[in-house]
Phi, psi and omega in degrees: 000307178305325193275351184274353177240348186286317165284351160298316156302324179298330182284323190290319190280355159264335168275347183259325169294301182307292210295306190284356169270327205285271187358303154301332170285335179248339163330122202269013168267172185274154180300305172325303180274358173290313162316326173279007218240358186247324175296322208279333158284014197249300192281003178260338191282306190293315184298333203275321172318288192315311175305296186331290184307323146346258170333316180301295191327314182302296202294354211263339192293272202326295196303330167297308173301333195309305189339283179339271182317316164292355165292317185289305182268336155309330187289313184266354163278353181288293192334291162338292179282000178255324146341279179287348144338000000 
């Protein structure tokens, strides 16, 4: 069963590549602009990328400390309840 949806996926991500060249291939644009017109998304995917990762960097400390702490105060209430046992 696992190997029939994994080739099944596989098939799609190959109908999806074949498709998206046919695409390009047919495209009522000239190769030049298609080419700019693939860079200039190319280079919006990236800057968008570039934000994220921003955001991740800011975000991952904070996210780290909540852990932490809640790590922390889980430890000590079992420490607790293991105490009064």
């Amino acid at each position: 069963m696992a190997n029939e949806s994994g080739s099944g996926a596989a098939w799609f991500l190959v109908g999806a590549a074949l498709g998206a060249g046919l695409g390009v291939l047919f495209a009522p644009r000239s190769g030049e602009e298609t080419r700019e017109a693939l860079g200039e998304w190319l280079r919006e995917r990236r800057d968008q990328g570039s934000e994220f990762l921003e955001k991740m960097k800011e975000k991952i400390p904070e996210k780290k400390e909540k852990i932490v702490n809640a790590y922390r105060a889980g430890r000590h209430a079992y420490e607790e309840s293991g105490a009064k046992s």
